[in-house]
C-alpha positions in Angstrom: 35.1 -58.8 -124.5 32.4 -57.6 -122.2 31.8 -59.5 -119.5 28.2 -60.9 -119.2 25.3 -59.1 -117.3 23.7 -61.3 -115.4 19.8 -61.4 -115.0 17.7 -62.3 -111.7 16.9 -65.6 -113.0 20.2 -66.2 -113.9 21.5 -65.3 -110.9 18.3 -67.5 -108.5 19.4 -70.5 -110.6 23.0 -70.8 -109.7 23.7 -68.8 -106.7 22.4 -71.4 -103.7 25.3 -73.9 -105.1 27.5 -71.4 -103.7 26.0 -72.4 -100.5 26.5 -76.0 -99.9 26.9 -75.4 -96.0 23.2 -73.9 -95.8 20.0 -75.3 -94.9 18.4 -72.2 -96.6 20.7 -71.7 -99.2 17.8 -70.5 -101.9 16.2 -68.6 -99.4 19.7 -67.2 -98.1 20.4 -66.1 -101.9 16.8 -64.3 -102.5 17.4 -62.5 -99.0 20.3 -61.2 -99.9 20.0 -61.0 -103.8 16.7 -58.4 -102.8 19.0 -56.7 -100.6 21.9 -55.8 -103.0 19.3 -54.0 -105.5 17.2 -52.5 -102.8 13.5 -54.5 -104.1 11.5 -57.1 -101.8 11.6 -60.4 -102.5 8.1 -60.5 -104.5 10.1 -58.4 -107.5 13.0 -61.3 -107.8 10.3 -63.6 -109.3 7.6 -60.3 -110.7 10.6 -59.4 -113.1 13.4 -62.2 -113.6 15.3 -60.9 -116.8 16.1 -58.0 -114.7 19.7 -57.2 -114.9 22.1 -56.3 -112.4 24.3 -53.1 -112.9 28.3 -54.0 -112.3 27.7 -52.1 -108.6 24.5 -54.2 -107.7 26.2 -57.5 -108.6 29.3 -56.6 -107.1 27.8 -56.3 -103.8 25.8 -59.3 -103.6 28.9 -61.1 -104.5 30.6 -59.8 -101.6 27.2 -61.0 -99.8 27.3 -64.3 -100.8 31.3 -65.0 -100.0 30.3 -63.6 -96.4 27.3 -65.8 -96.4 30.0 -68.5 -97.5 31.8 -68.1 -94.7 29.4 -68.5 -92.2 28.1 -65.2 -91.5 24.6 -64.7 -90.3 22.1 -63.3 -93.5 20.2 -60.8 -90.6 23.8 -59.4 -90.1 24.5 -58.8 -93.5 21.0 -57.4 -94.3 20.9 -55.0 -90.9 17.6 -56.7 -91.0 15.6 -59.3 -88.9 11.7 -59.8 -88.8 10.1 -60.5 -85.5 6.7 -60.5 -84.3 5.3 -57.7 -86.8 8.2 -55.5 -86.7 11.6 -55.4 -89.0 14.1 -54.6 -86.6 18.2 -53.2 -87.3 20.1 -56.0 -85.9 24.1 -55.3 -86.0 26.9 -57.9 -84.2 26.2 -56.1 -81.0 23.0 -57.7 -80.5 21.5 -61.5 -80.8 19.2 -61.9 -83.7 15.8 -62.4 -82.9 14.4 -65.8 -83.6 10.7 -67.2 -83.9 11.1 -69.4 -80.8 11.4 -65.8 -78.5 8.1 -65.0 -79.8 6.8 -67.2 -77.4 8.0 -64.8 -74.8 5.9 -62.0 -75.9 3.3 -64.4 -76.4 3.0 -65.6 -73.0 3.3 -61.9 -71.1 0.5 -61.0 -73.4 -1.7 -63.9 -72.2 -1.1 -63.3 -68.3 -1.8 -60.2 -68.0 -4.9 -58.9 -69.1 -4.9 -55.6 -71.4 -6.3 -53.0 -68.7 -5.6 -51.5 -66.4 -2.2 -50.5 -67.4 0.5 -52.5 -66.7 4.8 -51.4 -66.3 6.5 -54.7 -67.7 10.2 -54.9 -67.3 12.6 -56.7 -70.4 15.7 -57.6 -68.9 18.5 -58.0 -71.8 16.9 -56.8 -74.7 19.8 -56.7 -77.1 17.5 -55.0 -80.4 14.2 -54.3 -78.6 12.6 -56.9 -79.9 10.6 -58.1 -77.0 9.9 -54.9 -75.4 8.9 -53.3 -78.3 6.8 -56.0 -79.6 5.1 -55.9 -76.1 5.1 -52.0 -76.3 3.4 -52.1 -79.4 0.7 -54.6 -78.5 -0.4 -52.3 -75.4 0.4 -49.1 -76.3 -0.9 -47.8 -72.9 1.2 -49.9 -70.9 4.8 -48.3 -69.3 8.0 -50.9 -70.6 11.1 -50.7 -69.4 14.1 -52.2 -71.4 17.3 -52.9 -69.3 20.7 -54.2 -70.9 24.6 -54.0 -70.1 25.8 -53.0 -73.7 25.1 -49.4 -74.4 25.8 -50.7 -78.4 22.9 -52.9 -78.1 20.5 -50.4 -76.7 22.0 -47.7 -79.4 20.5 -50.4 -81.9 17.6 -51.0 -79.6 16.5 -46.9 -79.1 16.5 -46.6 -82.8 14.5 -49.5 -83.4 12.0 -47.5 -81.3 12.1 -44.3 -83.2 11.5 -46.5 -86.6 8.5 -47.9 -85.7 7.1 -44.8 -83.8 6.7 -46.6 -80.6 7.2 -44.0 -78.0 6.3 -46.4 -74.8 9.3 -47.4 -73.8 12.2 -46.0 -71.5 15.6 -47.8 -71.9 18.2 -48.5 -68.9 21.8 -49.0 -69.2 22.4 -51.6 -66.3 23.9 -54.8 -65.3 20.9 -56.7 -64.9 18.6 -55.1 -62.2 21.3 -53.4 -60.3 21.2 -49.9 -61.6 17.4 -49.4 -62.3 15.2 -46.8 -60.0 14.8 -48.5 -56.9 11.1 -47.6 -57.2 10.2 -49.3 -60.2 8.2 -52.0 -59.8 6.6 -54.2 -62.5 3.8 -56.6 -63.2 5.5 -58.7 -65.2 9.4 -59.1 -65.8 10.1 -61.1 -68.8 13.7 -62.1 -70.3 15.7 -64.2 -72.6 18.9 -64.3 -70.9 21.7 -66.0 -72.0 21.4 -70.1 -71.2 23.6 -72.0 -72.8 26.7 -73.9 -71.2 30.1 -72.1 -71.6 31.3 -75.6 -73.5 28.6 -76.0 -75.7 29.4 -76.9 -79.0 26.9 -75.2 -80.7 29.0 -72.3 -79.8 31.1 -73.0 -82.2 28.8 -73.6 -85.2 26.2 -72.1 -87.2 25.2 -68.2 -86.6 25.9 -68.4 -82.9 29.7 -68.1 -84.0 29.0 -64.5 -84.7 26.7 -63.2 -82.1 27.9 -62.0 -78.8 28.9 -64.1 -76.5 28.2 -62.3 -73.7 24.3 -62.4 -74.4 24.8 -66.4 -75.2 27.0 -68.0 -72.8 25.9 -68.3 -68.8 28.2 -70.6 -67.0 29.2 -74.1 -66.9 25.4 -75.3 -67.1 24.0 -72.0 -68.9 21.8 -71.1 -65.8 23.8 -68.8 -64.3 22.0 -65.9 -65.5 18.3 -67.5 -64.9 19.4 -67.9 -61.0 20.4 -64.4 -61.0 16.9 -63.2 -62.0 15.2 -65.6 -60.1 17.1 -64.5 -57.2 16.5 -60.8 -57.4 14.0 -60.3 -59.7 11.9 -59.7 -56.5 13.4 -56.9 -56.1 11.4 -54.3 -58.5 8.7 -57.0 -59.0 4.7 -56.3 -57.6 3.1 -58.5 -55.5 1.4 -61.3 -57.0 3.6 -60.3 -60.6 4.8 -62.7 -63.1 8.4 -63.6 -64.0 8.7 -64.8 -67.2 12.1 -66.1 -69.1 13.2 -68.1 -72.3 15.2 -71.0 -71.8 16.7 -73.5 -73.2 14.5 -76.7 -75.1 16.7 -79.1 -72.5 16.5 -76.8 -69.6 12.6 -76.9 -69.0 12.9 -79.1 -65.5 15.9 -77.8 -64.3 14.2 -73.6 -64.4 11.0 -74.9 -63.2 13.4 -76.1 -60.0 14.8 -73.0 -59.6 11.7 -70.9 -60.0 9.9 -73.4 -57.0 13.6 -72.5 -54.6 12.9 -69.2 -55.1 9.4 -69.2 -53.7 7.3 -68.3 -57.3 3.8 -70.3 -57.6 1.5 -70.6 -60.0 4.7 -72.3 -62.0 3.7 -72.6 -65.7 6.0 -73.7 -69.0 5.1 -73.0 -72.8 6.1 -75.4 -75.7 7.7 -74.0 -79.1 6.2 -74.8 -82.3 8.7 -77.7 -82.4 7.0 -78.7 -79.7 9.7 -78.1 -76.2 9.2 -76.8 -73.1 10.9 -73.2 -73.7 9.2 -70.7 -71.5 8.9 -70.6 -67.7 6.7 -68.1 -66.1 6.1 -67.8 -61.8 3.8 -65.3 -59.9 5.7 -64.0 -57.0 2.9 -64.2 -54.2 5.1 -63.1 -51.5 8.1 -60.4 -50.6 11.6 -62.2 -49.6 
């Protein structure tokens, strides 16, 4: 007896019960569903009695029992939407996520369009908010800086997908192996910030992404006070730092930002309504 092909409604129907552990299990499933037979989301509902070849449903079987076990659906995909670019995501790099949008948001706002600007993004795992930046302001010079050659690898090709030829990518440790005549307007980063014994670290998607772009020491500021301390460095007078933090963080950065002589101190809310962006105008050399 043949075994039964199954159609798209068939397979939207009973799939997210295969997902009890999800907040987004019917989402999850159409992600993934429209990945395994190559079709955006729109034709999973344009053409339900579709039916799966033995191949198609064989892989978003093998999908879902990844999904099952807790893998993220943007690593499974390759695929993660930020700002108005699809980027390749892989395990090297953290996934993007709407709260980092912010970020771009905010170095957009401070600086106005002309004249050109050079804006340094320090950790930028897939590109996201140097390209999204890049792309914005085509004229302006951006520089994207991280310590995993993988991640820039995933990052550079990113770039060449979207045709966005205004960006020059560093392998370095932080600032410490950048030109030492570089100089930006604008530095802005999402470092890693959370506490080395969180223990979110141990659920959810975070499980999965590297740690080394997610953990900063015992209080998760570790990397902040390292960019605060030498962003100066290969920053302009009177140019902005900007960084992501975390939603319980907000008073402890703004601190930090004061210590290190940056005025003008300004924070941004989320959509969900916390204080998740810092940004300081460094008036003065050290």
């Amino acid at each position: 007896m043949k075994p039964r092909i199954l159609s798209l409604h068939d397979i939207l129907r009973t799939a997210p019960q295969q997902l009890p552990c999800s907040d987004s299990a019917r989402l999850d499933v159409e992600v993934l569903l429209a990945h395994a037979i190559r079709q955006p989301r729109e034709h999973l509902h344009t053409w339900p009695e579709y039916e799966l070849t033995p191949a198609q449903y064989a892989e978003f079987s093998a999908l879902i029992n990844k999904r099952r076990d807790g893998w993220p659906v943007a690593y499974l995909t390759g695929h993660q939407a930020f700002w108005t670019l699809d980027l390749l995501v892989t395990p090297a790099t953290l996934i993007p996520r709407p709260e980092t949008e912010l970020l771009v948001e905010t170095a957009l706002q401070l600086l106005p369009a002309q004249p050109p600007r050079t804006v340094i993004d320090m950790g930028t795992g897939s590109g996201a908010i140097a390209l999204a930046i890049g792309k914005e302001r085509l004229h302006w010079q951006i520089h994207a800086v991280d310590v995993s050659g993988d991640a820039l690898d995933v990052a550079r090709n990113n770039a060449q997908r979207h045709r966005i030829h205004n960006v020059t990518f560093h392998h370095s440790n932080w600032l410490t192996s950048l030109p030492g005549d570089l100089r930006a307007d604008i530095i802005v980063s999402n470092p890693p910030y959370i506490a080395e014994r969180d223990p979110h670290l141990q659920q959810g998607d975070v499980r999965f992404e590297p740690a080394t772009a997610l953990v900063a020491g015992i209080d998760g500021l570790d990397a902040i006070r390292t960019l605060l301390a030498t962003g100066h460095t290969h920053l302009q007078t009177n140019a902005w730092l900007v960084i992501e933090h975390g939603y319980d963080q907000a008073t402890a950065t703004q601190q930090l930002f004061a210590q290190h002589h940056f005025q003008e101190i300004q924070q941004q809310r989320d959509l969900a309504g916390h204080l998740r962006v810092t940004a300081g105008k460094l008036s003065r050399s050290k």
